[in-house]
PDB file of N, CA, C and O in Angstrom:
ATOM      1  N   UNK A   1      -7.477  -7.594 -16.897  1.00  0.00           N
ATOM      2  CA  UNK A   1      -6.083  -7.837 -16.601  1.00  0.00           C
ATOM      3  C   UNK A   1      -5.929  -7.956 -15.086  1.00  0.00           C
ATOM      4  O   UNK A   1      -6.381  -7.050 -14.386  1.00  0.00           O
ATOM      5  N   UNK A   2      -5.354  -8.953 -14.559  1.00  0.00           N
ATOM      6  CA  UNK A   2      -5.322  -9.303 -13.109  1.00  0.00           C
ATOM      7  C   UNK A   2      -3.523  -8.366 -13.327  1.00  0.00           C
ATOM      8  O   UNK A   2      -2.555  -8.456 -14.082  1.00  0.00           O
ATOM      9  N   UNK A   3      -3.929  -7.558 -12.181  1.00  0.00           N
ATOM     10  CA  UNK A   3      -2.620  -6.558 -11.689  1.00  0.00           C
ATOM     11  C   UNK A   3      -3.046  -6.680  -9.816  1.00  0.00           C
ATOM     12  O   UNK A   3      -4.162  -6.437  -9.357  1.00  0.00           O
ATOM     13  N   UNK A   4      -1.527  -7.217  -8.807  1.00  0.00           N
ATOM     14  CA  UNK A   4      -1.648  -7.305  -7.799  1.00  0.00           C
ATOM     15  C   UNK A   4      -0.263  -6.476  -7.595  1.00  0.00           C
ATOM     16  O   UNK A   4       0.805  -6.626  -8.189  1.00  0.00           O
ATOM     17  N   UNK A   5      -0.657  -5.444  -6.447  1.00  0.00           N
ATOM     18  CA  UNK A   5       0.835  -5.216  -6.100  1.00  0.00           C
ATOM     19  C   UNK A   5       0.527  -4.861  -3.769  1.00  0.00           C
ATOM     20  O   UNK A   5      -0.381  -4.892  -2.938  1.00  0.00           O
ATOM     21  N   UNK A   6       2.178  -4.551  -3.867  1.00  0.00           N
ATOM     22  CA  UNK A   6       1.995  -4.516  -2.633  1.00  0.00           C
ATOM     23  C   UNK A   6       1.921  -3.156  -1.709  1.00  0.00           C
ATOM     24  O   UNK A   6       2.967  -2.514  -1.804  1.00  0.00           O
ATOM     25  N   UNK A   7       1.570  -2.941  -1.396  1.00  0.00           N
ATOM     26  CA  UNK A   7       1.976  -1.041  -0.314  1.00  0.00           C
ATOM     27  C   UNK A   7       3.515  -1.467   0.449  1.00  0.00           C
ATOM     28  O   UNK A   7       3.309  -2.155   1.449  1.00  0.00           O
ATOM     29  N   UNK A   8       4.971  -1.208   0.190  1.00  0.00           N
ATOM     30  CA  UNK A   8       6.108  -1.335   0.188  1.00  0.00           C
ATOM     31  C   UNK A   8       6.298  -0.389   1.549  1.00  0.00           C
ATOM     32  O   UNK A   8       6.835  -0.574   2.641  1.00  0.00           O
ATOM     33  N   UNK A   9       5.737   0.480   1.059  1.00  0.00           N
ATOM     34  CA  UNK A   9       6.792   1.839   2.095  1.00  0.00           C
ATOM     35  C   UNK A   9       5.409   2.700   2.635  1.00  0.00           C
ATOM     36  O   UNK A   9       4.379   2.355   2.057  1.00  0.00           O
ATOM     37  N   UNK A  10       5.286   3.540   3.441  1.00  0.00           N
ATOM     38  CA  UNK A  10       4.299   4.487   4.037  1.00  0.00           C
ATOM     39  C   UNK A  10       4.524   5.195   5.038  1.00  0.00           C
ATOM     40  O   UNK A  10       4.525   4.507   6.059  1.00  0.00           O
ATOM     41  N   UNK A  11       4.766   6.533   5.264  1.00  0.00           N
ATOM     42  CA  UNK A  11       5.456   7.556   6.275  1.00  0.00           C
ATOM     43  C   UNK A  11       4.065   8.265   6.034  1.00  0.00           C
ATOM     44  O   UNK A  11       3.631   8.404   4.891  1.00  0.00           O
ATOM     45  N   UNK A  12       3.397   8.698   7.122  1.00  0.00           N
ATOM     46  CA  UNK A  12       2.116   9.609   7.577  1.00  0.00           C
ATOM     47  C   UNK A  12       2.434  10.863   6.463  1.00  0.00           C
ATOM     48  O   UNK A  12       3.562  11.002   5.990  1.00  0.00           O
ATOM     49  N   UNK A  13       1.676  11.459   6.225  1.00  0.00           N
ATOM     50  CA  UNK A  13       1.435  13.199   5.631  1.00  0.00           C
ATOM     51  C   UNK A  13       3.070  12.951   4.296  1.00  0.00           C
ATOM     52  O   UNK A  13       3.312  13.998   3.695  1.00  0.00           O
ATOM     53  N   UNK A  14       3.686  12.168   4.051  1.00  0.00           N
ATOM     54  CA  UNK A  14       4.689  12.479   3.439  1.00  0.00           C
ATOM     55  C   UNK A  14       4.758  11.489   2.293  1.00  0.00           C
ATOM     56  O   UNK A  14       5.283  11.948   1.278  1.00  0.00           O
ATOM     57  N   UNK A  15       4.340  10.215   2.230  1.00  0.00           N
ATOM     58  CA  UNK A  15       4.304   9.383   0.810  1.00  0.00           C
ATOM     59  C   UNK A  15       3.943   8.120   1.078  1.00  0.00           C
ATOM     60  O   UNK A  15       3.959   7.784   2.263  1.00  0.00           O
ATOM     61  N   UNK A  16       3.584   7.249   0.174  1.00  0.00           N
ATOM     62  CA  UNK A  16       3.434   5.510   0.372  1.00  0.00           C
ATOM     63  C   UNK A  16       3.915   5.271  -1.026  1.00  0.00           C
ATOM     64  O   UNK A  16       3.949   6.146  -1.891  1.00  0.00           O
ATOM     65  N   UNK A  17       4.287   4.012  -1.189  1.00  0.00           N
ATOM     66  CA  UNK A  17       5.038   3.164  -2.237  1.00  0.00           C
ATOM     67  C   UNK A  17       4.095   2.092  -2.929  1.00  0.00           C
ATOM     68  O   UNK A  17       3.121   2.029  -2.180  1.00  0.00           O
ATOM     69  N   UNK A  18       3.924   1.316  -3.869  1.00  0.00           N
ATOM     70  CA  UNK A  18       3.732   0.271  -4.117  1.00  0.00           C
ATOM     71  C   UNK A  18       4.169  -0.705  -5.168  1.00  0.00           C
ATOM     72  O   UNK A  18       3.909  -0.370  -6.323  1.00  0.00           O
ATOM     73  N   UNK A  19       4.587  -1.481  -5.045  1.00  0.00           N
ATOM     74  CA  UNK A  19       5.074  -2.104  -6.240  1.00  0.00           C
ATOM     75  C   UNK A  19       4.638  -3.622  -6.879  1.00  0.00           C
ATOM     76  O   UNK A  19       4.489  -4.591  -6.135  1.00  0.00           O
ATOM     77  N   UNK A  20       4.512  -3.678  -7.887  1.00  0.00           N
ATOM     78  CA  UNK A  20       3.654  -5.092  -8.744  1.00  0.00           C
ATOM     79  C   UNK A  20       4.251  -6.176  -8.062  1.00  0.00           C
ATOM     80  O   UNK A  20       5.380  -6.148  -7.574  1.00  0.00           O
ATOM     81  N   UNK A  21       3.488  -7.110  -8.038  1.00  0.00           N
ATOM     82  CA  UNK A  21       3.583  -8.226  -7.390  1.00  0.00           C
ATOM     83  C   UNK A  21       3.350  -9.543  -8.580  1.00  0.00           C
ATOM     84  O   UNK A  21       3.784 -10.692  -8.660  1.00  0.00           O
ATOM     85  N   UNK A  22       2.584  -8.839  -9.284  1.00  0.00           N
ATOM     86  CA  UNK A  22       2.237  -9.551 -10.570  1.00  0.00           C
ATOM     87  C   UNK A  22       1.027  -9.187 -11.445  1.00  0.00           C
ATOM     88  O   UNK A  22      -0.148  -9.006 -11.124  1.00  0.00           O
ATOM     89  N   UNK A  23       1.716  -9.122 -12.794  1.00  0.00           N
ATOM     90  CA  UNK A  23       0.983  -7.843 -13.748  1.00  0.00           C
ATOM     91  C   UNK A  23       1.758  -8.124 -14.846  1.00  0.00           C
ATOM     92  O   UNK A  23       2.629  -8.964 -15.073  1.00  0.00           O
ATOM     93  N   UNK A  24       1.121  -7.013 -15.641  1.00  0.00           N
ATOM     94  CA  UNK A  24       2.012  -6.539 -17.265  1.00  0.00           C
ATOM     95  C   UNK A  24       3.198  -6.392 -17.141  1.00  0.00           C
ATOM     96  O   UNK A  24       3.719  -6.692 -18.215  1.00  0.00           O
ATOM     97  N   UNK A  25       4.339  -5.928 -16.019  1.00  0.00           N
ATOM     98  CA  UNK A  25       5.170  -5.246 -16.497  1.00  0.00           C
ATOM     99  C   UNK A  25       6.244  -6.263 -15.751  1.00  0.00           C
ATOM    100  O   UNK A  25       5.990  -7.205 -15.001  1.00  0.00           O
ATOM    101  N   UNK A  26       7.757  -5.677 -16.280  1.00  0.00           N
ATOM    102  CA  UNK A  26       8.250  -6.771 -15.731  1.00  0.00           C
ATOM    103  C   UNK A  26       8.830  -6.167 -14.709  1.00  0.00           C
ATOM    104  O   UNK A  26       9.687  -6.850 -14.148  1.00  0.00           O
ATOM    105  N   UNK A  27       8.662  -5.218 -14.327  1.00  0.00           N
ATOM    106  CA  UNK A  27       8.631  -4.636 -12.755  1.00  0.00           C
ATOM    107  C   UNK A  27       7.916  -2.847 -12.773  1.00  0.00           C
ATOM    108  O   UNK A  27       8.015  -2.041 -13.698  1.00  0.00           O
ATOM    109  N   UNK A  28       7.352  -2.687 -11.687  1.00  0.00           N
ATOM    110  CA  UNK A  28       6.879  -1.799 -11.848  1.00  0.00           C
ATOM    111  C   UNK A  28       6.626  -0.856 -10.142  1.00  0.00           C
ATOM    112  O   UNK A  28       5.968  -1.274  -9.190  1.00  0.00           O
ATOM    113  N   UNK A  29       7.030  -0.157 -10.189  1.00  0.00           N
ATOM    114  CA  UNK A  29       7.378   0.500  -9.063  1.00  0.00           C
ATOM    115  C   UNK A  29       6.506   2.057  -8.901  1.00  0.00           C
ATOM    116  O   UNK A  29       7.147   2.950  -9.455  1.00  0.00           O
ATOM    117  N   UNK A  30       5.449   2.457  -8.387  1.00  0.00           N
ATOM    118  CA  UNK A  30       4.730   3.763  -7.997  1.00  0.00           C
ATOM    119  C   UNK A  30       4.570   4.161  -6.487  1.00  0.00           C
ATOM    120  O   UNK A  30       3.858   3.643  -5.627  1.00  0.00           O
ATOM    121  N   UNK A  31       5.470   5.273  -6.402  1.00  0.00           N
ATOM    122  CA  UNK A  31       5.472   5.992  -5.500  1.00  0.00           C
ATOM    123  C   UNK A  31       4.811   7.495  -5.229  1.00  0.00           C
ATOM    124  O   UNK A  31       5.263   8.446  -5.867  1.00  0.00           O
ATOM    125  N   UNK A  32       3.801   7.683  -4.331  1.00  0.00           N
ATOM    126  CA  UNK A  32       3.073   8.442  -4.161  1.00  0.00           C
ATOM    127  C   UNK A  32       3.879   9.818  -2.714  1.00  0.00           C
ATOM    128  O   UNK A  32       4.146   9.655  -1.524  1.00  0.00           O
ATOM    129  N   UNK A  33       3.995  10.933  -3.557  1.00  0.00           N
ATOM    130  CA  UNK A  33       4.601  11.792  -2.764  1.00  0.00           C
ATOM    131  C   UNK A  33       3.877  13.018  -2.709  1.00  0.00           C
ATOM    132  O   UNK A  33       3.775  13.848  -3.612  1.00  0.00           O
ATOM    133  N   UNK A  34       3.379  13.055  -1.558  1.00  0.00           N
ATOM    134  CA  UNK A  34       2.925  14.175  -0.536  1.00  0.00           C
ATOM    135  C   UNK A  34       3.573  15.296   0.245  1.00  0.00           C
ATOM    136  O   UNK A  34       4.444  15.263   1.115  1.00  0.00           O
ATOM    137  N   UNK A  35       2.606  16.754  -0.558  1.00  0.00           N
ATOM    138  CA  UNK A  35       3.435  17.837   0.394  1.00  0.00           C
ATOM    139  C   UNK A  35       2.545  18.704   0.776  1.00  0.00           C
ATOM    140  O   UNK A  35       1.350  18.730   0.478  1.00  0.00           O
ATOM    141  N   UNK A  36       3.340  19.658   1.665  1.00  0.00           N
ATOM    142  CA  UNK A  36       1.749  20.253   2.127  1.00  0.00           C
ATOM    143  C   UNK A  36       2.997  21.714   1.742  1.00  0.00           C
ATOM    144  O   UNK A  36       4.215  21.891   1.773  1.00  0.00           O
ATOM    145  N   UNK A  37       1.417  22.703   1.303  1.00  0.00           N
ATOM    146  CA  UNK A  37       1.575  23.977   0.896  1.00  0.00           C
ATOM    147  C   UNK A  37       0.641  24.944   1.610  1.00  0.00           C
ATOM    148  O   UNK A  37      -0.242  24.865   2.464  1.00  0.00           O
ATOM    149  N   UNK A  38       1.059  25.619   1.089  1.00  0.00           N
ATOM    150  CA  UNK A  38      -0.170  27.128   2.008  1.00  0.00           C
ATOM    151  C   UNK A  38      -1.123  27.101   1.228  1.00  0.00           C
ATOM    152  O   UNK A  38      -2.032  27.839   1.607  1.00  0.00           O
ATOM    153  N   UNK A  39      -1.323  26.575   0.303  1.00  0.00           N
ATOM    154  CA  UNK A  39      -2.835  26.284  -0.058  1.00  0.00           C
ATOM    155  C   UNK A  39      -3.353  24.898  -0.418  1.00  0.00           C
ATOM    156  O   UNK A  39      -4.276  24.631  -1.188  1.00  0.00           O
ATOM    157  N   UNK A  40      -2.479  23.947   0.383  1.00  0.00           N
ATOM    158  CA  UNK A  40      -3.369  22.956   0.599  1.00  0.00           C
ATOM    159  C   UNK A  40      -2.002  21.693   0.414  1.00  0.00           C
ATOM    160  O   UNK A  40      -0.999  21.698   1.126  1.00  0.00           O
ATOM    161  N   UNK A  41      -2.295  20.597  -0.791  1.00  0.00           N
ATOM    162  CA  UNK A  41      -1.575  19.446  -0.829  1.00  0.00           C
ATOM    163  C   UNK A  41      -1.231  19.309  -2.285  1.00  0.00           C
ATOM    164  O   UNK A  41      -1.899  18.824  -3.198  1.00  0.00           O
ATOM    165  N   UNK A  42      -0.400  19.684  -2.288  1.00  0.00           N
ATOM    166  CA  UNK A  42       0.776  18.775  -3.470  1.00  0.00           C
ATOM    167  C   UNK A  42       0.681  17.072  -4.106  1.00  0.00           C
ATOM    168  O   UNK A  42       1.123  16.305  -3.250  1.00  0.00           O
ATOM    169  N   UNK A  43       0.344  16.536  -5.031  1.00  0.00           N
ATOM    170  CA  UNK A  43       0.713  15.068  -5.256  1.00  0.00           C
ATOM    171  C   UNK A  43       1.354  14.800  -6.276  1.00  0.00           C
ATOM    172  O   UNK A  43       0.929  15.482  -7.208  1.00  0.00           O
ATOM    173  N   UNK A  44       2.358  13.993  -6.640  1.00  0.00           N
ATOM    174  CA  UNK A  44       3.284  13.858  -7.214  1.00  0.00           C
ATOM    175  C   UNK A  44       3.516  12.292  -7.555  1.00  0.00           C
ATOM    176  O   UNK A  44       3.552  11.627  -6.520  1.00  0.00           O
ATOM    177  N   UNK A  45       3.642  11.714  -8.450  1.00  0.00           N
ATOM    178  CA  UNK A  45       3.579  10.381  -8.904  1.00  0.00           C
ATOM    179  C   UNK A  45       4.904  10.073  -9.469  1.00  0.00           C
ATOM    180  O   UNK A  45       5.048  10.623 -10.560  1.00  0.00           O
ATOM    181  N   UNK A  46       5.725   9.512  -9.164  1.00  0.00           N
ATOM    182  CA  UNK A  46       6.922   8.920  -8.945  1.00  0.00           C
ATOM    183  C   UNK A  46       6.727   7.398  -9.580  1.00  0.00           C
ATOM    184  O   UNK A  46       5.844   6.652  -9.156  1.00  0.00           O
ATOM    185  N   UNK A  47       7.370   7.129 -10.325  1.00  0.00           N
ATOM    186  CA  UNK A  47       6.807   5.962 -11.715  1.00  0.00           C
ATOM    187  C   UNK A  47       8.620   5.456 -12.214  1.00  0.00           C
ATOM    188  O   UNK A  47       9.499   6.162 -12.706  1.00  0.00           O
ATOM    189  N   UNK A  48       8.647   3.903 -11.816  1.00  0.00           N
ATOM    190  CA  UNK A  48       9.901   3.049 -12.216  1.00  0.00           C
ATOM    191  C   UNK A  48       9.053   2.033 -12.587  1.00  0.00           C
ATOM    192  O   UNK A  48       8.324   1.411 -11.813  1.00  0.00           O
ATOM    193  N   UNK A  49       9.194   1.791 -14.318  1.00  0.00           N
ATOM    194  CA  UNK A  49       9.066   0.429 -14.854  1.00  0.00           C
ATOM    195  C   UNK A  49      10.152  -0.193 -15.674  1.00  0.00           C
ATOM    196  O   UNK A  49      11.140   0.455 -16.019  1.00  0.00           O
ATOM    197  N   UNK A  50       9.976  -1.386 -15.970  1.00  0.00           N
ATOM    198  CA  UNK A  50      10.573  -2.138 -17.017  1.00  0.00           C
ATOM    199  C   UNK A  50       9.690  -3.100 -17.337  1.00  0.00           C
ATOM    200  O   UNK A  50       9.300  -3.925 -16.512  1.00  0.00           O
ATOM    201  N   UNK A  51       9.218  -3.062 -18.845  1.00  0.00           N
ATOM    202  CA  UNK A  51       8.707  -3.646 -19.948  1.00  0.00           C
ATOM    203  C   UNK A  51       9.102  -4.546 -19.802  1.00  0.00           C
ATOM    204  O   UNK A  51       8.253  -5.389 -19.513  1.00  0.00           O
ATOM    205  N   UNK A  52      10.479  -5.030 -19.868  1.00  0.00           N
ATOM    206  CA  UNK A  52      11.262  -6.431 -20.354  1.00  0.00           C
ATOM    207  C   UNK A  52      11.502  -6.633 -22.160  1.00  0.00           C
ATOM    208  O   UNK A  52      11.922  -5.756 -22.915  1.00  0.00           O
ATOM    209  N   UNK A  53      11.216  -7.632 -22.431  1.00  0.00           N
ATOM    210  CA  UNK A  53      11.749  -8.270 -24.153  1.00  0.00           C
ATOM    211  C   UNK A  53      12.767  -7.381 -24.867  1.00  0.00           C
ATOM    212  O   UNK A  53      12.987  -7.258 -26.072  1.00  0.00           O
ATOM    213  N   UNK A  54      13.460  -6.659 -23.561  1.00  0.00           N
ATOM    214  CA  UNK A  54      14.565  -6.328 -24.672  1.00  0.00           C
ATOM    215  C   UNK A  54      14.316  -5.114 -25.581  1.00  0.00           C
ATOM    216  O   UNK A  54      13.557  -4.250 -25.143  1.00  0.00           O
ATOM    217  N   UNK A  55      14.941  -4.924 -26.960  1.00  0.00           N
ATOM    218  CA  UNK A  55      14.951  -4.096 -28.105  1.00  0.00           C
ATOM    219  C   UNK A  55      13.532  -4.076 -28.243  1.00  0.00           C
ATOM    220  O   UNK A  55      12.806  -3.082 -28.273  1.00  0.00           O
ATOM    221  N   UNK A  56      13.185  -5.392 -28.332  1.00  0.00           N
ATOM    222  CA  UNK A  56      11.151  -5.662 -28.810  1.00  0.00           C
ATOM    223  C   UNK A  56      10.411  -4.405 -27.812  1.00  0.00           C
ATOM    224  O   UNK A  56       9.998  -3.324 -28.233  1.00  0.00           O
ATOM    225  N   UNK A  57      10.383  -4.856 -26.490  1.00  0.00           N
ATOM    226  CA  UNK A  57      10.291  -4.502 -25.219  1.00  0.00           C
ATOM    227  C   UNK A  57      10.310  -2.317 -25.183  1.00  0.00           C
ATOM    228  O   UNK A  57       9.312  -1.637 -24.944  1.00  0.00           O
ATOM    229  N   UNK A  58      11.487  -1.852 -25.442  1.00  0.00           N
ATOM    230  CA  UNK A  58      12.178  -0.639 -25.770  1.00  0.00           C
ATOM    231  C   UNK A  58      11.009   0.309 -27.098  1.00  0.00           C
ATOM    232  O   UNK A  58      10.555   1.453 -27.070  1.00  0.00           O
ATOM    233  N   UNK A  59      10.847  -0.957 -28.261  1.00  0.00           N
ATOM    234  CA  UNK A  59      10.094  -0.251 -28.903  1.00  0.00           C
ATOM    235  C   UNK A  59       9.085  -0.204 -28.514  1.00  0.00           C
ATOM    236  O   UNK A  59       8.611   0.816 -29.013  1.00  0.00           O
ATOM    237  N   UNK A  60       8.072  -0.842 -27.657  1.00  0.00           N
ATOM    238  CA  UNK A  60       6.653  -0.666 -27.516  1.00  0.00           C
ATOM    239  C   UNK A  60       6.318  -0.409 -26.518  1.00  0.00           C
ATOM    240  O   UNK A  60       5.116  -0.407 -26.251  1.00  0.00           O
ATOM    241  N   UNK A  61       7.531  -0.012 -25.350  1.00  0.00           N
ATOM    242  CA  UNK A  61       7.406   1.014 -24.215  1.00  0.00           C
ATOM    243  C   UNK A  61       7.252   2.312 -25.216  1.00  0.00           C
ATOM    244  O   UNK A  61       6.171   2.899 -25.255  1.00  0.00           O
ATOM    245  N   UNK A  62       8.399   2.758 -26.051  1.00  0.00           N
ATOM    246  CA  UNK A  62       8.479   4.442 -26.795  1.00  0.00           C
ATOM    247  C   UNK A  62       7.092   4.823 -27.208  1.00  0.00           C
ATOM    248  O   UNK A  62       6.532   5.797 -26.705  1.00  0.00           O
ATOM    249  N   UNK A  63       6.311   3.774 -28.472  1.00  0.00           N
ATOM    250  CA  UNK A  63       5.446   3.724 -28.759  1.00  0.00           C
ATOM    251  C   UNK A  63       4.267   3.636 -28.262  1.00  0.00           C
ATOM    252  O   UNK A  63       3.525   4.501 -28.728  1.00  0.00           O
ATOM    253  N   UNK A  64       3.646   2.774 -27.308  1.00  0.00           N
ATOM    254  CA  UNK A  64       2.187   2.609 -26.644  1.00  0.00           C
ATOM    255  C   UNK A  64       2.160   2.806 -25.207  1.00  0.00           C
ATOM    256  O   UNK A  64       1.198   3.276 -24.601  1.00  0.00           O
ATOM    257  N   UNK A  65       3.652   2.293 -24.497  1.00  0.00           N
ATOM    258  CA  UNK A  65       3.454   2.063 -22.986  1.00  0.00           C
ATOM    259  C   UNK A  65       3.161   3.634 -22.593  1.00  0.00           C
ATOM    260  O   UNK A  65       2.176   4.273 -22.226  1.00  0.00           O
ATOM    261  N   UNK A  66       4.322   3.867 -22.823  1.00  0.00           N
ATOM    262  CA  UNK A  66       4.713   5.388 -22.206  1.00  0.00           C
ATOM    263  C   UNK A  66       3.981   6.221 -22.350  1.00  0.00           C
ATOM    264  O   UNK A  66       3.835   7.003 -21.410  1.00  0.00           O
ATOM    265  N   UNK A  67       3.191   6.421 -23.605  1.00  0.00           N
ATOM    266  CA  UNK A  67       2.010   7.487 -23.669  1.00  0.00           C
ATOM    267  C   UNK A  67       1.293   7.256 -23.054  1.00  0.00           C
ATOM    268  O   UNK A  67       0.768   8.161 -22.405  1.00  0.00           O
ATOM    269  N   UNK A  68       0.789   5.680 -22.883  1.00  0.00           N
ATOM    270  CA  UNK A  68      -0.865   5.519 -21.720  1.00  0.00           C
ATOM    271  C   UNK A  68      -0.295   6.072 -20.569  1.00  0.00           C
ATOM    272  O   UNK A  68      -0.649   7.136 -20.062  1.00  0.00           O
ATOM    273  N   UNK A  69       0.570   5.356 -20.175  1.00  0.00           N
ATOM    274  CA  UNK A  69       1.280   5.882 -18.590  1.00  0.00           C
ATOM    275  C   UNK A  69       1.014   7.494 -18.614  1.00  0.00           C
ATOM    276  O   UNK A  69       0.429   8.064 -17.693  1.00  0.00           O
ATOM    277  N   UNK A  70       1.344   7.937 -19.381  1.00  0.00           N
ATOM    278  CA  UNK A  70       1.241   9.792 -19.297  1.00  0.00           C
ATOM    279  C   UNK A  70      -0.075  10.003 -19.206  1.00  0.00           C
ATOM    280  O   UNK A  70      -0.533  10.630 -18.251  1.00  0.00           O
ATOM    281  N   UNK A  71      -1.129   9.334 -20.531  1.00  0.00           N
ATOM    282  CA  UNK A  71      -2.261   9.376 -20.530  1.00  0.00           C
ATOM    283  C   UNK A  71      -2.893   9.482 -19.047  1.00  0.00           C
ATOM    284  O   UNK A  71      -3.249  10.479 -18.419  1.00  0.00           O
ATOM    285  N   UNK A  72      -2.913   7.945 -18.664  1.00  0.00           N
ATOM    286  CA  UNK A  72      -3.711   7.179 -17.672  1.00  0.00           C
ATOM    287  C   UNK A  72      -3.396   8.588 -16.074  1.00  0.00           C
ATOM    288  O   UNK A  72      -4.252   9.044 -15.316  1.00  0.00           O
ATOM    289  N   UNK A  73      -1.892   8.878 -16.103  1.00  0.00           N
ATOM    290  CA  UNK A  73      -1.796   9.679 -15.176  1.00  0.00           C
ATOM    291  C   UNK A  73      -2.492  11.069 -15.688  1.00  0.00           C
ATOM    292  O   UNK A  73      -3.655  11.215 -15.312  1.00  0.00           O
ATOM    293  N   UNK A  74      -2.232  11.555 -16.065  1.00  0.00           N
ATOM    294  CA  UNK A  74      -2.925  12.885 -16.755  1.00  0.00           C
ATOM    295  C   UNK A  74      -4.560  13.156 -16.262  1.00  0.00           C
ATOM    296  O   UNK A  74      -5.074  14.175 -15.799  1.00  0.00           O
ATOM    297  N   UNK A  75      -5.279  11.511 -16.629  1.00  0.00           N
ATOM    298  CA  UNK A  75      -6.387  11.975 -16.558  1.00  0.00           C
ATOM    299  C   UNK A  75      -6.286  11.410 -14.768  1.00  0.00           C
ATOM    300  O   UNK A  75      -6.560  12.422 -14.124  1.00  0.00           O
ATOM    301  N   UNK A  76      -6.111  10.665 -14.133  1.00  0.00           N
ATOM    302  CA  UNK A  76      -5.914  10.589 -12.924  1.00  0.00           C
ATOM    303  C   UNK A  76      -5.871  12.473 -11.918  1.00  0.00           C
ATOM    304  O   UNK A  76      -6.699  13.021 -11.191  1.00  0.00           O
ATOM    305  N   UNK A  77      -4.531  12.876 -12.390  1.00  0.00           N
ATOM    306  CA  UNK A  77      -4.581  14.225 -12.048  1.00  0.00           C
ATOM    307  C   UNK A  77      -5.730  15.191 -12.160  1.00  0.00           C
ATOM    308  O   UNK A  77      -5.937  16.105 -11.361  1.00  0.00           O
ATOM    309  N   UNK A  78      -6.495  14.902 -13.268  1.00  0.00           N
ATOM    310  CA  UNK A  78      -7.612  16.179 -13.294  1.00  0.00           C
ATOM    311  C   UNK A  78      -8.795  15.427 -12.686  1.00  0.00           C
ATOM    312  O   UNK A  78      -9.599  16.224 -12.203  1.00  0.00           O
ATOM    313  N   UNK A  79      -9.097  14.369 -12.577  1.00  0.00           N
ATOM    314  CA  UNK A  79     -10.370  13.500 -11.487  1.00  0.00           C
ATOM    315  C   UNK A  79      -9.775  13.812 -10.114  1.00  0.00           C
ATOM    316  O   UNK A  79     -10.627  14.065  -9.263  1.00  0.00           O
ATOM    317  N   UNK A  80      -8.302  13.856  -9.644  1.00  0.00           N
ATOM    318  CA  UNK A  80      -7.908  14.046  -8.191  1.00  0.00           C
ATOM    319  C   UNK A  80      -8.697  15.177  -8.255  1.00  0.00           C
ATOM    320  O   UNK A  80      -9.884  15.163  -7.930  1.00  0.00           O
ATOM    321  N   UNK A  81      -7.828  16.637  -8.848  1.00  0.00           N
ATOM    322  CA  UNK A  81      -8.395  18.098  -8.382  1.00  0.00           C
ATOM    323  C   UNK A  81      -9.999  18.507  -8.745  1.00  0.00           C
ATOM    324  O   UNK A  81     -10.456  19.515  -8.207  1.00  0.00           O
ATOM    325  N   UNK A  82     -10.988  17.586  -9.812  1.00  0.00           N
ATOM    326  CA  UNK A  82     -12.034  17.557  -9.625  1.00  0.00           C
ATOM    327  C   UNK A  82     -13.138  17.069  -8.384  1.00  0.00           C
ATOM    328  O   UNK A  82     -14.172  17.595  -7.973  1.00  0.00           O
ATOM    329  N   UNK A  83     -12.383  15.759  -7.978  1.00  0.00           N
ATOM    330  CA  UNK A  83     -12.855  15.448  -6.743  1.00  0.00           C
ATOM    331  C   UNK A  83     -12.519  16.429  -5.752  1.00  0.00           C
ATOM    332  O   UNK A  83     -13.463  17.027  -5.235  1.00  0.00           O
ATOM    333  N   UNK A  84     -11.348  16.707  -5.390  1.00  0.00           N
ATOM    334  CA  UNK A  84     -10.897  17.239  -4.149  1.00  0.00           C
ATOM    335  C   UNK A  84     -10.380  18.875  -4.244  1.00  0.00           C
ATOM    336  O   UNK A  84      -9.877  19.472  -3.292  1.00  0.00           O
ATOM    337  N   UNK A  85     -10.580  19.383  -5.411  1.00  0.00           N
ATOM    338  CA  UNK A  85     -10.512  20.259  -5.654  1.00  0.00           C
ATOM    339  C   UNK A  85      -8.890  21.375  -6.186  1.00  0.00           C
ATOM    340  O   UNK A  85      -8.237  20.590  -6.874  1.00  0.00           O
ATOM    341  N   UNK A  86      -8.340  22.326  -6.145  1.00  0.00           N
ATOM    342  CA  UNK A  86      -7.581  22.238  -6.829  1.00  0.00           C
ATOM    343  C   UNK A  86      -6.998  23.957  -6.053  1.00  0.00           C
ATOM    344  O   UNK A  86      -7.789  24.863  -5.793  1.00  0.00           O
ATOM    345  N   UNK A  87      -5.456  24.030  -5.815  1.00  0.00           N
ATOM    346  CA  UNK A  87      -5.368  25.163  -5.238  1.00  0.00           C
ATOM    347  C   UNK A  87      -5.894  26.724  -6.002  1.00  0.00           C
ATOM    348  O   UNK A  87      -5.888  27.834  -5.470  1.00  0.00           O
ATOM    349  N   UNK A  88      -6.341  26.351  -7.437  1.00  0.00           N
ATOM    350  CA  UNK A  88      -6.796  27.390  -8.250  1.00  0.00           C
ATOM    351  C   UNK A  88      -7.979  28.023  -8.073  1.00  0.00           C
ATOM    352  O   UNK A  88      -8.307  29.202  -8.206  1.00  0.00           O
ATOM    353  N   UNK A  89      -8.869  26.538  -7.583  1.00  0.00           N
ATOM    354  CA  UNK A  89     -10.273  27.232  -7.234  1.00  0.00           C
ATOM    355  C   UNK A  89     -10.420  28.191  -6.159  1.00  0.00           C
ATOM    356  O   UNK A  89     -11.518  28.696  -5.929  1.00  0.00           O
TER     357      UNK A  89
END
């Protein structure tokens, strides 16, 4: 699947943006937000889409989109704190 998007927004130590340029969705918007804690860094995934087709569109976001999205982030989150470790360890 050819997915292009752009880096929109970017403030040092605090977040960057990006949004599809052209892809699956009929817009799709991820924003990456950064914080710093006493034991280290916070990340936070900030997620605006629209499917499109409407009612069609509505059902197969409820059904398939939305779970991968949870999925796909989910496992994203535990490869971040595996790589880079995790304020627990």
């Amino acid at each position: 699947m050819n997915w292009t998007s752009e880096v929109t927004e970017f403030e040092w130590n605090q977040h960057f943006a990006d949004v599809q340029r052209k892809g699956p969705f009929k817009s799709f918007r991820h924003r990456h937000e950064l914080r710093s804690e006493r034991d280290g860094t916070s990340v936070r995934d900030a997620i605006e889409y629209e499917v499109g087709f409407g009612w069609l569109g509505a059902l197969v976001n409820w059904m398939f989109v939305r779970p991968l999205i949870r999925r796909t982030f989910l496992y994203r989150q535990r490869q971040v704190e595996r790589l880079l470790g995790s304020a627990a360890d």
